[in-house]
C-alpha positions as CSV (number, residue, x, y, z in Angstrom):
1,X,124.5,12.6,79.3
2,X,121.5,10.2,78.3
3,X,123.6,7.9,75.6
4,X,121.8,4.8,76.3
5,X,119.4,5.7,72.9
6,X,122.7,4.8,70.6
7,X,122.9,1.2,72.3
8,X,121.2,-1.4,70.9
9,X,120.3,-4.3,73.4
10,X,120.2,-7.9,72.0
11,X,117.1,-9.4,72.1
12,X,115.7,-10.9,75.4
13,X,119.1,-9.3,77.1
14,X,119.3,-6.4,79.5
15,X,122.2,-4.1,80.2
16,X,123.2,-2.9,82.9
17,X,125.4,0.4,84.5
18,X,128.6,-0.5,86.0
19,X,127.9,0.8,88.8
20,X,125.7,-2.5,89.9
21,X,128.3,-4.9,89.5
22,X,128.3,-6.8,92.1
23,X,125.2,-5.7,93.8
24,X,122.2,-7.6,94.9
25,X,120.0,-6.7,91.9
26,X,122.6,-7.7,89.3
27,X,123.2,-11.2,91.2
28,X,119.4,-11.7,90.7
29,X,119.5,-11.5,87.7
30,X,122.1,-13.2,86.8
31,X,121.0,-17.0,85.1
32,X,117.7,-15.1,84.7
33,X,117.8,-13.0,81.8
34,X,121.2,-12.2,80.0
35,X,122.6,-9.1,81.5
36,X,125.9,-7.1,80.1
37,X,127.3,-4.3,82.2
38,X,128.5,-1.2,80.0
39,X,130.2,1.8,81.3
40,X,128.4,4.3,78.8
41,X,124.7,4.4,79.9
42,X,124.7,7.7,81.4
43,X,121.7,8.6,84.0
44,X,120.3,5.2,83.0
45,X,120.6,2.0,85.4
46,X,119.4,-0.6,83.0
47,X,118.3,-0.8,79.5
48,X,115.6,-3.3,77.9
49,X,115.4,-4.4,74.6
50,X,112.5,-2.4,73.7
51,X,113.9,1.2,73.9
52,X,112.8,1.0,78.1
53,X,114.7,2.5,80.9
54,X,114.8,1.7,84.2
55,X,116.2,4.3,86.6
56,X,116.8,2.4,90.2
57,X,116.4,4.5,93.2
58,X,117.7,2.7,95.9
59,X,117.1,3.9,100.1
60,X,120.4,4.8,100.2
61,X,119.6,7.7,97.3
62,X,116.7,8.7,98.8
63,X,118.6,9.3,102.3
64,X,121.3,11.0,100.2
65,X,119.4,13.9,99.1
66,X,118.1,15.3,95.3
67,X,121.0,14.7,93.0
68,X,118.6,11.6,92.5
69,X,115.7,13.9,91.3
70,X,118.2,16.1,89.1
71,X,118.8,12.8,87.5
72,X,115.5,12.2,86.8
73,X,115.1,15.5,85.7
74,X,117.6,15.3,83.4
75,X,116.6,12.1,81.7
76,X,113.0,13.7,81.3
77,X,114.4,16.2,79.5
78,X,117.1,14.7,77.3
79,X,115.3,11.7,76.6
80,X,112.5,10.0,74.4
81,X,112.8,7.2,75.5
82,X,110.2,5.6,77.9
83,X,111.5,5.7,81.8
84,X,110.3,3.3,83.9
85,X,111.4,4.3,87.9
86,X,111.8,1.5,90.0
87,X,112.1,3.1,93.8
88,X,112.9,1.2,97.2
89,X,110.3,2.1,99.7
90,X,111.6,0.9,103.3
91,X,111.2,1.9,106.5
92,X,113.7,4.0,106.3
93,X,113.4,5.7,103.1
94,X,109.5,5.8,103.1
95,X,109.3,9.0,104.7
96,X,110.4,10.6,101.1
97,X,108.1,8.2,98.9
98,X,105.5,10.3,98.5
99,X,107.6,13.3,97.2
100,X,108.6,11.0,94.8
101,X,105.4,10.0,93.7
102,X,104.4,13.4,92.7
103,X,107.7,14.3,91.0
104,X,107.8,10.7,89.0
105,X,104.1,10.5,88.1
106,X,102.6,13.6,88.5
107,X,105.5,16.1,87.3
108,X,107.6,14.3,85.1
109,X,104.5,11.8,83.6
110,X,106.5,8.4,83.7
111,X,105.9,5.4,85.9
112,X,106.5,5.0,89.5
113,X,106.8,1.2,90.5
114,X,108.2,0.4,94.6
115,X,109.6,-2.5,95.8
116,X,110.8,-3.2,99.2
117,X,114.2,-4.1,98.3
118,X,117.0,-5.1,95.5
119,X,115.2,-8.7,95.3
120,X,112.2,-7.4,94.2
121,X,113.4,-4.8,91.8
122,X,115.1,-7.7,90.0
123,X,111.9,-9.5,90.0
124,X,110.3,-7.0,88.4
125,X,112.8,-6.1,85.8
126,X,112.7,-9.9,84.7
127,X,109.1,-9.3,84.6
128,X,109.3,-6.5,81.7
129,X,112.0,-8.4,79.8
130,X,110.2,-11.3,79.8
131,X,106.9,-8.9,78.3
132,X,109.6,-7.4,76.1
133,X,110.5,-10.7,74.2
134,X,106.6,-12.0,74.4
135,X,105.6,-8.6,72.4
136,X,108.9,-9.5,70.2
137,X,108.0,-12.9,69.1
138,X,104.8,-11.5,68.5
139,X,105.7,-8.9,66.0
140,X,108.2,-11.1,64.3
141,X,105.7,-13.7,63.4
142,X,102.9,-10.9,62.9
143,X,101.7,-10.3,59.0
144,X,102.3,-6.3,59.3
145,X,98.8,-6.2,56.9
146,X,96.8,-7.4,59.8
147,X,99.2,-6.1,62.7
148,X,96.5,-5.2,65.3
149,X,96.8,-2.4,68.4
150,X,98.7,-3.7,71.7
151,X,99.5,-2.6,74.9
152,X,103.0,-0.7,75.1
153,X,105.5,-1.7,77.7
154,X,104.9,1.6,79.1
155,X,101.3,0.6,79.6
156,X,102.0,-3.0,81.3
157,X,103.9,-0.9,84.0
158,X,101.3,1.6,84.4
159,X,99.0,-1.6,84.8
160,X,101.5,-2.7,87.5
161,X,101.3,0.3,88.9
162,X,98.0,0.6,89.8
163,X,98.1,-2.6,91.4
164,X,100.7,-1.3,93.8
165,X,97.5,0.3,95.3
166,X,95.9,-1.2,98.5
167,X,93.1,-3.4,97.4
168,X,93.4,-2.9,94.1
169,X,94.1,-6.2,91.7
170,X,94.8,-6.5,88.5
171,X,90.8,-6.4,87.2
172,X,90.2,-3.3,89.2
173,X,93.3,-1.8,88.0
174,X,92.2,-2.7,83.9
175,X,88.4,-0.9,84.7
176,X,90.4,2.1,86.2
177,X,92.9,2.6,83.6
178,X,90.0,1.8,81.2
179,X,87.7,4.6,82.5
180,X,90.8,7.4,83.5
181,X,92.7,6.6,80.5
182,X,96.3,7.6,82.5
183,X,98.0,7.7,85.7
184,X,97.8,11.8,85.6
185,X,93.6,11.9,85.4
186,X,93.5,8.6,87.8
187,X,95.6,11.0,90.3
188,X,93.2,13.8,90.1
189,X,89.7,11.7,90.3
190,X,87.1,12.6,93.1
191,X,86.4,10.1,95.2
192,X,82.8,10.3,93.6
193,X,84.1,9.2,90.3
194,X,86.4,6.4,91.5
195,X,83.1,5.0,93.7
196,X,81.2,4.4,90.0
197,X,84.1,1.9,88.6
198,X,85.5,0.2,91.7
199,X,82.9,0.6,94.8
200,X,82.9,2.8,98.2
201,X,85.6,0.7,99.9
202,X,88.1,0.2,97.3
203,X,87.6,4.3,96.0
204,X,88.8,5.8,99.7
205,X,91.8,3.3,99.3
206,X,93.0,4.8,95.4
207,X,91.6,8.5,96.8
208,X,94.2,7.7,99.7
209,X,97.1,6.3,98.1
């Protein structure tokens, strides 16, 4: 079942399945954000402050078979609450990345962020906490009569995202999201279109990836 929407998460914390005691990730993060492990977060590997998800797909899932993508599946289906899919892309496992691509971001429309090993995917999880408690602070000390528009979480990922794509920084990535709007119309652009916003060169790359 997806019960991490009951849990609250503390401010600025992060909890974490049981299942990663004692692995790499968790040691990461350890001293770098305050994580708790809990045994009830169902199909969900960590849980942010902000009602985010992360679901960690290691190589060793990938090699395993799909009870990873019935796990996605099922949090798709059973949740509303924002999944964020943080997927090691190895040597070994990189052979299946790009049917997880079109499951993660094409089928299920959540966001698809690789790293090259546990390290990394506690780097980035310290990344959206720390984003998590920035847009916090913000609303705390906000006057809700003048509370302006910001970016979601979501988006910051889907910023990241796009930035995972060869030769694309984070400028290029702000004009494409800018012009596409999403991940999904980005994905379906003609090579045309892409050439108007970020050049020849840099439009075969995005086409490609």
């Amino acid at each position: 079942p997806v019960t991490a929407g009951s849990i609250v998460v503390p401010f600025g914390h992060v909890i974490g399945n049981e299942k990663w005691r004692g692995s790499e990730v968790a040691q990461r993060l350890q001293g770098k954000v305050r994580l708790i492990f809990e045994d009830g977060l169902g199909l969900v590997d960590f849980h942010l402050s902000n009602r985010t998800c992360i679901l960690l797909i290691s190589e060793a899932d990938l090699v395993a078979g799909d009870e990873y993508k019935r796990r996605l599946v099922r949090f798709r289906n059973a949740s509303s609450l924002r999944g964020i899919v943080i997927v090691e892309k190895t040597q070994i496992s990189n052979q299946y990345y790009s049917g997880v691509q079109k499951l993660v971001v094409l089928e299920l429309g959540m966001v698809l962020l690789p790293v090259a090993n546990q390290g990394e995917a506690s780097q980035l999880i310290i990344q959206l906490v720390s984003f998590c408690v920035r847009e916090q602070s913000r609303d705390r000390g906000a006057n809700p009569f003048l509370r302006k528009q910001r970016a979601q979480p979501a988006e910051a990922a889907v910023l990241q995202a796009v930035q995972h794509i060869p030769g694309v920084g984070k400028t290029k990535a702000l004009l494409l999201l800018q012009q596409f709007g999403s991940i999904h119309r980005l994905c379906n652009a003609s090579t045309s279109e892409l050439e108007q916003v970020v050049g020849q060169t840099v439009a075969q790359q995005v086409y490609t990836f």
